[in-house]
C-alpha positions in Angstrom: -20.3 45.2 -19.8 -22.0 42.9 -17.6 -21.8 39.0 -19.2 -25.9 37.9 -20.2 -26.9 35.2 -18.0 -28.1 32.0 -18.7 -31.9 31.5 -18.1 -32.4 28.4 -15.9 -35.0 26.1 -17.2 -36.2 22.5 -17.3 -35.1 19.3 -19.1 -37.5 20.3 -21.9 -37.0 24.0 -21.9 -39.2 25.6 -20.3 -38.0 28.7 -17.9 -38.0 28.3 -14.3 -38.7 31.4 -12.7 -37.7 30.0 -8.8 -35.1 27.5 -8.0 -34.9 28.1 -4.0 -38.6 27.6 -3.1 -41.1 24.9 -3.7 -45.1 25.9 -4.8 -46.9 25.4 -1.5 -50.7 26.1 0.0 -49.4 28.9 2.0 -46.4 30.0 3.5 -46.4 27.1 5.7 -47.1 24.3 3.2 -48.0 21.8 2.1 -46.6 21.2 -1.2 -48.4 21.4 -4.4 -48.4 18.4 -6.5 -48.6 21.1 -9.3 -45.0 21.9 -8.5 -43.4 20.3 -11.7 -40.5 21.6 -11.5 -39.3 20.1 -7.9 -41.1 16.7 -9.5 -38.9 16.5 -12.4 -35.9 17.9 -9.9 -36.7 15.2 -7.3 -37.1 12.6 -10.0 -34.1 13.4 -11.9 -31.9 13.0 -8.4 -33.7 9.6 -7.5 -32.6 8.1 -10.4 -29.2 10.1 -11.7 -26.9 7.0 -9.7 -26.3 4.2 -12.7 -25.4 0.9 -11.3 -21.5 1.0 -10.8 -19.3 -1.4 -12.5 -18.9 -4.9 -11.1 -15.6 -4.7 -11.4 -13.2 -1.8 -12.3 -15.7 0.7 -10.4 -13.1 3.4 -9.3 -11.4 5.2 -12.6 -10.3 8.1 -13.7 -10.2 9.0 -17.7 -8.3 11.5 -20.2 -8.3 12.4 -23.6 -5.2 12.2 -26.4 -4.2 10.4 -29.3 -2.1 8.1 -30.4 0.7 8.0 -33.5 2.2 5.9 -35.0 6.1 5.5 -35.0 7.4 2.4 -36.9 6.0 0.4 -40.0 3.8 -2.3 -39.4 1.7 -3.3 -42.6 3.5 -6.3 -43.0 1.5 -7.4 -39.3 -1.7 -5.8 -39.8 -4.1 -4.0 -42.5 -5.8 -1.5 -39.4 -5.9 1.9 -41.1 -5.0 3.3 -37.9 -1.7 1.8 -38.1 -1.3 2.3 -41.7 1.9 4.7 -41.9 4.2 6.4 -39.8 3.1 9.4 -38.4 -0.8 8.9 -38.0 -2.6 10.1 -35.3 -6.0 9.0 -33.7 -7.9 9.9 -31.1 -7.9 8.1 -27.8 -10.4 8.3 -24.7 -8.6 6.3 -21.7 -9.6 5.3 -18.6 -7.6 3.8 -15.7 -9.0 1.8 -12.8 -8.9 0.0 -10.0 -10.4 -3.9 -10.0 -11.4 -4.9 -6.5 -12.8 -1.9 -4.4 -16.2 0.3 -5.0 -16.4 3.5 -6.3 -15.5 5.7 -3.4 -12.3 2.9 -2.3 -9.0 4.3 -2.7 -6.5 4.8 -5.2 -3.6 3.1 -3.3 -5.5 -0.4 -2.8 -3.2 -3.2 -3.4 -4.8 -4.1 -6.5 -4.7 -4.6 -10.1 -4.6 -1.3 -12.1 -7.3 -1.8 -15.2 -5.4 1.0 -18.7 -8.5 0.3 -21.2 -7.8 2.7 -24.6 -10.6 3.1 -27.1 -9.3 4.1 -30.5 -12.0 5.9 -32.3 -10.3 4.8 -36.0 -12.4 5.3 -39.3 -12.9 1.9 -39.3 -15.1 2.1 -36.1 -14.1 2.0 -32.8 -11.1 -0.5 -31.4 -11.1 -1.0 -27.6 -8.1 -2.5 -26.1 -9.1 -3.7 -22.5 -5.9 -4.3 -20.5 -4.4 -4.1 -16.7 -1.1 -2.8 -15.5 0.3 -6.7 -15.2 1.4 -8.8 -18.2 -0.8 -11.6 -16.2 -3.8 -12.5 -14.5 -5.2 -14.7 -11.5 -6.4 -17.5 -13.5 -6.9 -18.7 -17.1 -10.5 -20.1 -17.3 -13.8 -17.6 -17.2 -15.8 -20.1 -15.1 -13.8 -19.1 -11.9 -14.2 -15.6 -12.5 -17.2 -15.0 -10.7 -15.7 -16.9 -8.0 -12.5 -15.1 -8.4 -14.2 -11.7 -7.9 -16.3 -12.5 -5.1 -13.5 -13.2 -2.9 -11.7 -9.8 -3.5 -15.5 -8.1 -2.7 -16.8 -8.2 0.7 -17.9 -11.1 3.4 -21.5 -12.0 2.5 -22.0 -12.0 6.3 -19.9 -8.9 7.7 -19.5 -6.7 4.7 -15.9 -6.6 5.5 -13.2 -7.0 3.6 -12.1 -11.1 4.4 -8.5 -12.8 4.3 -9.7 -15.6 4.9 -11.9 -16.1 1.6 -9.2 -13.6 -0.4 -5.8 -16.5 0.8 -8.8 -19.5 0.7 -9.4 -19.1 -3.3 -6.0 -18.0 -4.3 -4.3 -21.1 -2.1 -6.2 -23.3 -3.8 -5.7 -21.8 -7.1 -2.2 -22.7 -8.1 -2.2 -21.1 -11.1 -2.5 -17.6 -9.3 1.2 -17.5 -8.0 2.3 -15.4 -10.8 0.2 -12.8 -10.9 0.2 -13.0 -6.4 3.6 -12.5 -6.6 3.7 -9.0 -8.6 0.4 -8.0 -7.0 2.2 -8.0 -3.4 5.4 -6.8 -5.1 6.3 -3.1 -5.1 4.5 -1.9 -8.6 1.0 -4.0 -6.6 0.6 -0.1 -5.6 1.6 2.5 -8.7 2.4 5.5 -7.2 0.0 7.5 -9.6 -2.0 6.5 -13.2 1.2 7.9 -14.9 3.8 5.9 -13.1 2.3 2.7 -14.2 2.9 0.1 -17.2 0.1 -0.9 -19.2 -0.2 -4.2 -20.8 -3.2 -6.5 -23.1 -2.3 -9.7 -20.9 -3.8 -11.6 -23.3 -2.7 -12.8 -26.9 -4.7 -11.3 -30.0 -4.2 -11.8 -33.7 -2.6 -9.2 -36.1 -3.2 -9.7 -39.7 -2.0 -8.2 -43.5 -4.2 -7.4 -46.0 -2.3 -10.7 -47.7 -3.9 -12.8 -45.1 -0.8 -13.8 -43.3 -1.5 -13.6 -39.5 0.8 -13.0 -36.3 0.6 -13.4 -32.8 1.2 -10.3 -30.3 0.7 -8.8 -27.0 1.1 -5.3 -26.3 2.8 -3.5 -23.9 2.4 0.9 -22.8 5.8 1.5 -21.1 5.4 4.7 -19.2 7.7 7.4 -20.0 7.2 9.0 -16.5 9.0 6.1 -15.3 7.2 3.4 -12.9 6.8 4.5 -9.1 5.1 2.5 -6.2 4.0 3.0 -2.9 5.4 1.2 0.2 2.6 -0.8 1.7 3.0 2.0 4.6 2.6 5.2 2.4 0.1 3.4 0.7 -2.2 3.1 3.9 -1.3 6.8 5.1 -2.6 7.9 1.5 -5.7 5.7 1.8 -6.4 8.0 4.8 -5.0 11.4 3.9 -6.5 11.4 0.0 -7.9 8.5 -1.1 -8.2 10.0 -4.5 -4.9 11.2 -4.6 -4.4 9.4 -8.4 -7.6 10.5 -9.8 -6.7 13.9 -8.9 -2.6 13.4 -10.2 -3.8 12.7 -13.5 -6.2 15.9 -13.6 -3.7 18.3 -12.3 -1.0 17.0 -14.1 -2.7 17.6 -17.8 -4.6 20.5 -16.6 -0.9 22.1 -15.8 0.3 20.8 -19.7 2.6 17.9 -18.3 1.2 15.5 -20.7 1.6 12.0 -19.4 2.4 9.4 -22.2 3.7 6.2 -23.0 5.7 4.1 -25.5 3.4 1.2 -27.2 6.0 -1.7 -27.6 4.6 -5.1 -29.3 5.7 -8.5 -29.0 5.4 -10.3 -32.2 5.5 -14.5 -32.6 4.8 -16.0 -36.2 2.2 -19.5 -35.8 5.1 -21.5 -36.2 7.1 -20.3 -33.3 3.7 -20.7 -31.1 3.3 -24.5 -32.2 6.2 -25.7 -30.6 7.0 -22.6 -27.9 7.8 -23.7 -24.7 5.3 -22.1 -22.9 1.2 -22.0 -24.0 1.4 -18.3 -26.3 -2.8 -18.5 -24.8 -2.5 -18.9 -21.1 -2.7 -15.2 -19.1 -1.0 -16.2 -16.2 2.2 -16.5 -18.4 4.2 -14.0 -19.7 6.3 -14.2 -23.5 10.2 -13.9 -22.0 11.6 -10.9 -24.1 15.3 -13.0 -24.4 12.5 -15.0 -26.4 10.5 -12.3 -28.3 12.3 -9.1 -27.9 9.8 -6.2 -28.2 9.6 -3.4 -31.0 8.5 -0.4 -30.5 5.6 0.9 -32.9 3.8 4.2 -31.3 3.2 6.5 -28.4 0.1 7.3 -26.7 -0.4 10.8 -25.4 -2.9 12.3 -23.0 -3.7 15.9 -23.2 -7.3 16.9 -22.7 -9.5 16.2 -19.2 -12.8 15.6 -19.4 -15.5 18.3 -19.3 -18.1 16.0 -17.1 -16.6 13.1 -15.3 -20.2 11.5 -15.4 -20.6 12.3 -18.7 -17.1 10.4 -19.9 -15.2 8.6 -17.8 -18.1 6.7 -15.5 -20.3 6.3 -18.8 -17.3 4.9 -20.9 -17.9 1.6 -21.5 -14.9 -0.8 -22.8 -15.1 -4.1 -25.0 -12.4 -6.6 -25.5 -15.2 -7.3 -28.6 -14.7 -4.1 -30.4 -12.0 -5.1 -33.0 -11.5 -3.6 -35.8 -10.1 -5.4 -39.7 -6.3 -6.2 -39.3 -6.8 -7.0 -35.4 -8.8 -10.3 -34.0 -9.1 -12.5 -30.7 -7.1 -15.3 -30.2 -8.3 -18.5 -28.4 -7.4 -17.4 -24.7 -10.0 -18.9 -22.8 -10.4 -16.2 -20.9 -10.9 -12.9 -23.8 -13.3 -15.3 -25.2 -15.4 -14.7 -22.4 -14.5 -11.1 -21.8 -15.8 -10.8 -25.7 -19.4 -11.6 -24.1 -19.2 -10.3 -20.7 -18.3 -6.3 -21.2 -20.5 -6.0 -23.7 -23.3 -8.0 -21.9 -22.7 -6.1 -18.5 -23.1 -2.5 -20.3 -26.4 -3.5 -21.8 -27.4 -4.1 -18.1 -25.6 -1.2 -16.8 -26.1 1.9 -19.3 -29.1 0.4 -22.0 -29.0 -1.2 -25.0 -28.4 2.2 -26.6 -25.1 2.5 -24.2 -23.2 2.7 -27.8 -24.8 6.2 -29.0 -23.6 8.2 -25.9 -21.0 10.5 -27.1 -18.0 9.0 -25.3 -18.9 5.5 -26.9 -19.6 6.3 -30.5 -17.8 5.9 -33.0 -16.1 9.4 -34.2 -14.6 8.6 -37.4 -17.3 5.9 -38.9 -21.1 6.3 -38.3 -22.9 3.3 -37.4 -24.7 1.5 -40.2 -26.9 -1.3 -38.5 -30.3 -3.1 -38.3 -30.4 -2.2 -34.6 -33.4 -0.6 -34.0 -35.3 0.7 -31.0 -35.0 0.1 -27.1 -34.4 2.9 -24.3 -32.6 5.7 -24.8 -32.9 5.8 -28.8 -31.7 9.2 -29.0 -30.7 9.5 -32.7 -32.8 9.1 -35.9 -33.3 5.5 -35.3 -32.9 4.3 -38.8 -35.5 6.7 -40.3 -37.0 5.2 -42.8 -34.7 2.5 -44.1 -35.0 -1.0 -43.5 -34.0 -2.5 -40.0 -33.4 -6.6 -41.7 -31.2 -7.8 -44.0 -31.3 -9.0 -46.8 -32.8 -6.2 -48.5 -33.9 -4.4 -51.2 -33.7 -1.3 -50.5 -30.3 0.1 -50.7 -29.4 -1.0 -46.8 -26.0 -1.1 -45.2 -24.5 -4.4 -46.9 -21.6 -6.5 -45.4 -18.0 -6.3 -46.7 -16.1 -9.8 -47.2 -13.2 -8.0 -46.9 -13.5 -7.2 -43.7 -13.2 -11.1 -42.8 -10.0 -12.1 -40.8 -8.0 -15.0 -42.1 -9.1 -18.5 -41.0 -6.8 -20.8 -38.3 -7.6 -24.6 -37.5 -9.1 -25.6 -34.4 -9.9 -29.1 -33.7 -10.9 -31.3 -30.4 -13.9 -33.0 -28.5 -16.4 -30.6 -27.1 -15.7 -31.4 -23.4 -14.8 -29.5 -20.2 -10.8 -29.5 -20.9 -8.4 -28.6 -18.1 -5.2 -27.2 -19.6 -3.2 -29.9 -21.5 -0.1 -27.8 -22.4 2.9 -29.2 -20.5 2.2 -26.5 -17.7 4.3 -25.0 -14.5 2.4 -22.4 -12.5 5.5 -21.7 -10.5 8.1 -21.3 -12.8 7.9 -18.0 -13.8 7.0 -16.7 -10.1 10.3 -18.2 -9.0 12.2 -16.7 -11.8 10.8 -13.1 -11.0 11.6 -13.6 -7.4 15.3 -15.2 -8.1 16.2 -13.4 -11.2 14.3 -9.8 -11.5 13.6 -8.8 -8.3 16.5 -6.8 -6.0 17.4 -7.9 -2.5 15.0 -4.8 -1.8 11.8 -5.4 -3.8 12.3 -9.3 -2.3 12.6 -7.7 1.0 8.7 -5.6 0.8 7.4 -8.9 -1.1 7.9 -10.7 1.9 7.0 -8.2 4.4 3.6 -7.1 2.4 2.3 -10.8 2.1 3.2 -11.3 5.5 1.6 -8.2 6.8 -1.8 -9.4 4.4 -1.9 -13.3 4.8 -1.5 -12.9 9.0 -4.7 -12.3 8.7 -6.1 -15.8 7.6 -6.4 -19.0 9.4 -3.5 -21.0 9.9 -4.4 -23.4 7.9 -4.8 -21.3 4.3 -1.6 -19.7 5.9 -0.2 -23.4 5.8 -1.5 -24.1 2.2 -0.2 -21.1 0.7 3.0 -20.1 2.2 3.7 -24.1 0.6 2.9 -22.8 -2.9 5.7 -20.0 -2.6 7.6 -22.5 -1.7 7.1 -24.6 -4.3 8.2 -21.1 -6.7 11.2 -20.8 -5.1 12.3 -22.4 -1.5 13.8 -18.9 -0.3 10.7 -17.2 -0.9 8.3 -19.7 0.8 11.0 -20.2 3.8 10.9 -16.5 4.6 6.9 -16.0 4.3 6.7 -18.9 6.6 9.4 -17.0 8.7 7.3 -14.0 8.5 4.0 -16.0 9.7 5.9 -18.2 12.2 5.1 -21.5 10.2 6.9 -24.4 10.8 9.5 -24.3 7.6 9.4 -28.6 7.5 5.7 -28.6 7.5 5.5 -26.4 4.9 8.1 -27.9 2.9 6.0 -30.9 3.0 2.6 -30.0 1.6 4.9 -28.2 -0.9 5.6 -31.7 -1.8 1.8 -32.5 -1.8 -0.3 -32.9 -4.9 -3.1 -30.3 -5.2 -5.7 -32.4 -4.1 -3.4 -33.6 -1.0 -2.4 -30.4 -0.1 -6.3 -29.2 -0.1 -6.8 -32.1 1.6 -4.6 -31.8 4.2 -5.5 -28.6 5.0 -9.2 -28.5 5.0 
């Protein structure tokens, strides 16, 4: 028995009865304005491209859940993690940072691993990359930051020059430089890659008591990375070669997934801890805060519309839910304003209704009214202020997180922890990294930095230095430097160094 067919129509219903040929005065045309259906049809296709993300605008995305494995009540009252053995669903979507939507998957660049938890306390994001640490540690120079990795305002090319400029004279980027140009810079695929919060948020009981933590998704696939050479011959042969990894591999059953481990530091070890617990461009050494493992994180469904669900997921650091808050790092502060603020601009102010961003497991109860897109009820009939009268949603003190003291002047503050941007870039070079992996370091800086003027070659081959004097001497090596010369704007302030090399 042949299967019924589907009767074509338009976007309100109505049957088309010709999908191949446009109304026209004749057989030769013209066109009749009358033609509604290649109106709406041509409409639809002028407008059906969205803005693409400003950052983070290649991605891929799965479904799964995640379940809990260990007992953490005495951290945090989130129902999700509640017991042992609890399972929620996850949507997940990986990226890469610097290129557009049609770059490659094997860029040298950070890997964005964003998870929204659709819990039944509403909807917890958890923005992270696939590096414990970042580029810098103050919001005002991300714009800055992010222009430099884009493309030359004059060629449209990608520039060295303004990529080595900012990061040379941004000390505090050494960390995160170094394991960007290391070998796990390029994962070999979205499943061979750690995932990590970078920054520090706040767990809390249902006693009040509050900890400190950072979370860390350690593949079970085990980490892979390209060589900077099979990286470029896969930028050419398949530049989607991830996106389409991750598909195949869940559409086949093999079910990539990871183990969530948590660092965990009480406010009296962060007082006096040797490093600031805040700063992203430092990591917590595990022979300080060993990790413990609490839950694994399982993707088994692919997305029925990419459009639909991955490229219309939209991610906010903001979205926390009771038992889990932000902590002061300078830079989620800003991330708590900025994701949200970029998807008003890029899907609506209704962005939160799509299917993908609502939350599953606890309906929205607000006084938000209105705006495009408003494609539920709206609120009926019930009031859209508070306070009311009239039976309206009404806020829960318990859902407060427990208080922690700030004080200071309200002033533009530089960072007053006693601070060394190089210390833990030397110790990954000295003490983690094989003869090997210090081997492709070299040669893949080398092989990007050539490209610069000699002078931000200069100023940054000296801030190796200054993280370890084997590692600058080889880079300058590499670039055929003068080793004394850049041994001594490694002895340079800052401001001499940028001075000197103006």
């Amino acid at each position: 028995m042949a299967k019924k067919k589907n009767t074509l129509t338009t976007a309100f219903g109505i049957p088309v009865a010709d999908d191949l040929n446009s109304q026209t005065a004749g057989e030769r045309g013209p066109v009749l304005m009358q033609d509604v259906h290649l109106l709406e049809k041509l409409g639809h296709f002028d407008r059906e491209r969205i803005p693409e993300r400003v950052v983070h605008a290649k991605g891929a995305g799965a479904w799964g859940y995640f379940e809990v494995t260990a007992d953490v009540t005495n951290y945090t009252k989130a129902n999700f993690l509640s017991k042992i053995g609890k399972k929620t669903e996850v949507f997940v979507r990986f990226s890469t940072v610097g290129g557009e939507k049609g770059s490659a998957d094997a860029a040298r660049d950070p890997r964005g691993f964003a998870v929204k938890f659709y819990t039944e306390e509403g909807n917890y994001d958890l923005v992270g990359n696939n590096t414990p640490v970042f580029f810098i540690r103050d919001p005002l120079k991300f714009p800055d930051f992010i222009h430099t990795q884009k493309r030359h305002p004059a060629t449209n090319c990608k520039d060295p020059d303004m990529f080595w400029d900012f990061l040379s004279l941004t000390p505090e980027s050494i960390h995160q430089v170094t394991v960007l140009f290391s070998d796990r810079g390029t994962p070999a695929t979205h499943r061979n890659m750690n995932g990590y919060s970078s920054h520090t948020f706040k767990w809390y009981n249902d006693k009040g008591e509050y900890h400190w933590v950072q979370y860390h998704f350690k593949t079970d696939q085990g980490i892979k990375s390209l060589t900077r050479q099979e990286a470029e011959t896969l930028s050419g042969k398949d530049p989607d070669h991830a996106t389409r990894d991750l598909y195949e591999a869940i559409q086949r059953g093999d079910y990539p997934s990871w183990t969530l481990e948590m660092q965990i530091m009480t406010p009296e070890q962060a007082k006096d801890y040797r490093f600031d617990i805040f700063d992203i461009t430092k990591v917590w050494p595990h022979s300080d805060i060993p990790p413990t493992t609490i839950g694994k994180l399982v993707l088994n469904r692919n997305p029925e519309n990419y459009f639909a669900e991955v490229e219309q997921a939209a991610f906010c650091p903001g979205n926390l839910v009771p038992g889990i808050a932000a902590s002061p790092d300078k830079m989620l502060q800003a991330r708590l304003f900025s994701y949200h603020d970029t998807h008003l601009h890029r899907l609506g102010p209704n962005y939160h209704l799509l299917p993908v961003n609502a939350p599953k497991n606890a309906p929205e109860n607000s006084y938000q009214r209105d705006g495009f897109m408003r494609f539920d009820a709206n609120g009926g009939d019930g009031p859209n202020y508070w306070p009311n009268s009239f039976e309206g949603p009404t806020p829960n003190p318990q859902a407060a997180e427990p208080p922690f003291e700030v004080s200071g002047e309200a002033a533009r503050h530089p960072y007053g922890h006693p601070n060394d941007d190089f210390v833990q870039a030397g110790n990954l070079y000295r003490d983690v990294m094989s003869d090997q992996d210090r081997e492709n370091l070299i040669g893949n800086i080398v092989d990007h930095l050539g490209g610069a003027q000699k002078r931000i070659k200069l100023r940054q081959t000296a801030l190796f230095f200054k993280a370890d004097q084997d590692y600058g001497r080889r880079v300058a090596e590499g670039l055929g430097l003068d080793t004394g010369e850049v041994e001594r704007l490694a002895e340079m302030t800052d401001k001499e160094r940028a001075e000197a090399t103006a």
